[in-house]
ROSE-4610 file (N, C-alpha, C; in Angstrom, 1 decimal, always signed):
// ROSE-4610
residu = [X/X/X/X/X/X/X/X/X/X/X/X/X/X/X/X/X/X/X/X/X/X/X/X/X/X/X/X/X/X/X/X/X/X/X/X/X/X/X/X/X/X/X/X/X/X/X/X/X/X/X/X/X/X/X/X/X/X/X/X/X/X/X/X/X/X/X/X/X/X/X/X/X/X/X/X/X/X/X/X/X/X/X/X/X/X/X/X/X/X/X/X/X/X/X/X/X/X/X/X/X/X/X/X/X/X/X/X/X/X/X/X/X/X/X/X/X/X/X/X/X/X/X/X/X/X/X/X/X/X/X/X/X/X/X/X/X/X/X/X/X/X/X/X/X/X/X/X/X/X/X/X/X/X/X/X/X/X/X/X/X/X/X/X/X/X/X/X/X/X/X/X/X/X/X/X/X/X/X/X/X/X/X/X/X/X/X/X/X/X/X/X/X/X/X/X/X/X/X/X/X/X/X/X/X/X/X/X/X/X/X/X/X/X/X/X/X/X/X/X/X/X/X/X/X/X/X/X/X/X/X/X/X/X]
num = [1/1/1/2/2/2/3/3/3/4/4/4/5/5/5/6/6/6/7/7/7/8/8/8/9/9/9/10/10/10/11/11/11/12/12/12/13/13/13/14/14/14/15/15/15/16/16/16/17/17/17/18/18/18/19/19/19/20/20/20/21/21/21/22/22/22/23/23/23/24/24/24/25/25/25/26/26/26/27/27/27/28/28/28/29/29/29/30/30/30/31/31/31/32/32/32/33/33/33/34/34/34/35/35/35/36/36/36/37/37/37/38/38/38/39/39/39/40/40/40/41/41/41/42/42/42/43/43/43/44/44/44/45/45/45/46/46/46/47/47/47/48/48/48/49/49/49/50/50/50/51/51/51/52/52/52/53/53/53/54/54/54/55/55/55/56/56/56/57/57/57/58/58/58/59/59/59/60/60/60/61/61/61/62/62/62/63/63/63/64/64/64/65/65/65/66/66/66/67/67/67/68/68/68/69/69/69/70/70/70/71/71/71/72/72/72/73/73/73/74/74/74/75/75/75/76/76/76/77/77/77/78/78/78]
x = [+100.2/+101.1/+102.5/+103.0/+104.2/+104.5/+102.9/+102.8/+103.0/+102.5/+102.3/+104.1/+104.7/+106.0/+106.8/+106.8/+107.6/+107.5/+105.8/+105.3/+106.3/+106.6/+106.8/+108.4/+109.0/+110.2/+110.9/+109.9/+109.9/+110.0/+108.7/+108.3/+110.2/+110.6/+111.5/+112.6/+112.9/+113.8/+113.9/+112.9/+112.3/+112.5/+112.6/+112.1/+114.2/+114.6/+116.4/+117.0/+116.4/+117.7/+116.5/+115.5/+114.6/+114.1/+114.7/+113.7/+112.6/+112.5/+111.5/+110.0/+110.5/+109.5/+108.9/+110.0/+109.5/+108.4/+108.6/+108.3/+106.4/+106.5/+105.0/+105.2/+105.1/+104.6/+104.2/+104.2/+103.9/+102.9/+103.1/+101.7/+100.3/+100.6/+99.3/+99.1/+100.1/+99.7/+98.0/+97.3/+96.0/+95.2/+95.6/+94.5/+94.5/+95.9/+95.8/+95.4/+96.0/+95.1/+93.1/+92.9/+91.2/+90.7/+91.6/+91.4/+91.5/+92.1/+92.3/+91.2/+90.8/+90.0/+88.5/+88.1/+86.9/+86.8/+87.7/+87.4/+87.3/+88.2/+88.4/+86.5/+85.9/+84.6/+83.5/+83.6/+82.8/+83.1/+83.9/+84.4/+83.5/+83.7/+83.2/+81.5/+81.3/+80.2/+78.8/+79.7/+79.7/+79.6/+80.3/+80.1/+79.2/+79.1/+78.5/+76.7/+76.0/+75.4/+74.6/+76.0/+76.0/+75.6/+76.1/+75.8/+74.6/+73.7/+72.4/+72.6/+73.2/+74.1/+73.8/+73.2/+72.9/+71.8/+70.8/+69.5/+68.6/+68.6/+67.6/+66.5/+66.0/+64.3/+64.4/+65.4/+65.0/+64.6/+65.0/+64.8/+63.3/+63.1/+61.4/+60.7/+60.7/+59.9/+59.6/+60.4/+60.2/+59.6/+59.8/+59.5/+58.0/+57.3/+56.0/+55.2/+56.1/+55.3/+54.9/+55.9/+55.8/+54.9/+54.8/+53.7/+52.2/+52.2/+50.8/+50.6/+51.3/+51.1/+50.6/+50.8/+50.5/+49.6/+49.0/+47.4/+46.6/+46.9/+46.4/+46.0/+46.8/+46.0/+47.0/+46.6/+47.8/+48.6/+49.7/+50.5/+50.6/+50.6/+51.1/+51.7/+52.8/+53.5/+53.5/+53.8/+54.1/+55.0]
y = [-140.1/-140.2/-139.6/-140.3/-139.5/-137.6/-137.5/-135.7/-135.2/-136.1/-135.1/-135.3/-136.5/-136.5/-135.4/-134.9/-134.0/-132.7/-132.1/-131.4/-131.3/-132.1/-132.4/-132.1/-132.3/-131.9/-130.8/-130.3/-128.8/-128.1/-127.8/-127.1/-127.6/-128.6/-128.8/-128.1/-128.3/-127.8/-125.9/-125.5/-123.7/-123.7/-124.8/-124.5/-124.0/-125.3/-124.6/-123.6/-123.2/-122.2/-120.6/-120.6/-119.4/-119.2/-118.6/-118.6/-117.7/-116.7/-115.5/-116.7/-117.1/-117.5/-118.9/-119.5/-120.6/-119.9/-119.0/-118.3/-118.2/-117.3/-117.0/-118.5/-119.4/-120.4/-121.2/-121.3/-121.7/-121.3/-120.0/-119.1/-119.0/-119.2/-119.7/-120.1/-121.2/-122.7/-123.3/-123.0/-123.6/-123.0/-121.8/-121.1/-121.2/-120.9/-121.3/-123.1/-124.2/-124.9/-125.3/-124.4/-124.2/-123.8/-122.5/-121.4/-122.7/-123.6/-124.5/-125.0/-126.0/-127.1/-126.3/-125.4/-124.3/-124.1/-123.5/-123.6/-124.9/-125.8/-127.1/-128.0/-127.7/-127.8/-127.2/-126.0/-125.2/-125.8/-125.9/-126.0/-127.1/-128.4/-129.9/-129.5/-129.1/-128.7/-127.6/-126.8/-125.9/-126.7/-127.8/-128.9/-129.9/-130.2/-131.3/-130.5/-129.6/-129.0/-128.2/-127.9/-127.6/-129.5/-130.4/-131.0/-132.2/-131.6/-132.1/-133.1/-133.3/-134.1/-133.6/-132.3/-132.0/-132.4/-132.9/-133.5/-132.8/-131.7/-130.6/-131.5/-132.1/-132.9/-133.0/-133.7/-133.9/-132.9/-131.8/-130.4/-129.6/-129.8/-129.6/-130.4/-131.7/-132.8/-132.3/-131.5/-131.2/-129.8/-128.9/-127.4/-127.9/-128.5/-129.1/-129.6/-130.3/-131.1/-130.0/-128.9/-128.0/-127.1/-126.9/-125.5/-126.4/-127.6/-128.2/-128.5/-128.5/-129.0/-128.0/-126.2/-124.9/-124.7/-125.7/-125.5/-126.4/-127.8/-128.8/-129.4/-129.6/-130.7/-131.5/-133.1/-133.5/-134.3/-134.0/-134.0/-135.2/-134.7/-135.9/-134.7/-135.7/-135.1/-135.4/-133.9/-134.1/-134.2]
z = [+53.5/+54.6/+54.2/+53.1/+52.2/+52.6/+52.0/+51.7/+53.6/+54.0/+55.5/+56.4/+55.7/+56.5/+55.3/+54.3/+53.6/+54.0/+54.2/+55.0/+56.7/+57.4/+58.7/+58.6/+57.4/+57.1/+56.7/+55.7/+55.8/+56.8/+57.3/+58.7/+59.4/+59.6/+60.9/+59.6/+58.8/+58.2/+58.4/+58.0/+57.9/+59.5/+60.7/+62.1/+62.4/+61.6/+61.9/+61.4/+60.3/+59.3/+59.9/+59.9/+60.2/+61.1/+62.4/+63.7/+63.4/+62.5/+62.3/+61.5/+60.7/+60.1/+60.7/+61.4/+62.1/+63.3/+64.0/+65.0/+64.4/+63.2/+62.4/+62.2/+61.5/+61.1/+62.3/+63.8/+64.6/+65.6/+64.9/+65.7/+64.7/+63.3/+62.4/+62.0/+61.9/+61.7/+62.0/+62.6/+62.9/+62.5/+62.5/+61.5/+60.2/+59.5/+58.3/+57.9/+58.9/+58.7/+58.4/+59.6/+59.7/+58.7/+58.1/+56.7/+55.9/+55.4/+54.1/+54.0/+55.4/+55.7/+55.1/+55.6/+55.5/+54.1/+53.7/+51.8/+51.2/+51.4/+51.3/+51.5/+52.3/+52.3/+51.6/+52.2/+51.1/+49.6/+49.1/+47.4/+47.2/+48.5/+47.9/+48.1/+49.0/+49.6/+48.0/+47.4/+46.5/+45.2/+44.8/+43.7/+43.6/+45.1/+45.2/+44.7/+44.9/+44.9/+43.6/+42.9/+41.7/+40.4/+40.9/+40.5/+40.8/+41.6/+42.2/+42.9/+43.5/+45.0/+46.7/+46.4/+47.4/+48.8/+48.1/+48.6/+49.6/+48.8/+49.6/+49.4/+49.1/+49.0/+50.6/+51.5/+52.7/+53.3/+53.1/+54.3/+53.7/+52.9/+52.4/+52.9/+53.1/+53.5/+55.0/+55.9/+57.2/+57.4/+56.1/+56.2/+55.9/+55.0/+54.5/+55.8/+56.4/+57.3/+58.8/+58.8/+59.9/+59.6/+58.4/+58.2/+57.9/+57.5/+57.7/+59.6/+60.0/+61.5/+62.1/+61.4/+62.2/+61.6/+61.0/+60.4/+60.9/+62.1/+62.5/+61.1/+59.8/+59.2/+59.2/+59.2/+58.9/+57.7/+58.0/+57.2/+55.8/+54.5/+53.7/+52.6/+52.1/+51.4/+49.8/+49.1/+47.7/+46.9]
């Protein structure tokens, strides 16, 4: 909460002394938010993954069970 009211300070601070950059800062602002958030995932998303956290087991257990079902046999898993 701290970080986002210093943040909130800034911005109004850069919004009085710089109308140029206040001007760009409020037109991409959301993008460069979305841009953070987006890498910001991927990265955890990218670790979590690398350190076998991921749990791809679930998404085979359905790829297994769909290609036995376009064979009518049914299904058990290994």
């Amino acid at each position: 909460m701290k970080a986002a009211r210093k943040l909130w300070r800034l911005y109004l601070r850069v919004r009085e002394g710089h109308p140029r950059l206040s001007a760009w800062l409020s037109r991409y602002a959301i993008f460069l938010l979305v841009l953070f958030f987006a890498a910001l995932y991927c990265a955890i998303s990218l670790l979590k993954h690398m350190n076998f956290q991921s749990h791809g087991w679930d998404l085979g257990i359905f790829d297994q069970h769909v290609w036995q079902l376009s064979r009518f046999e049914f299904g058990f898993n290994t």
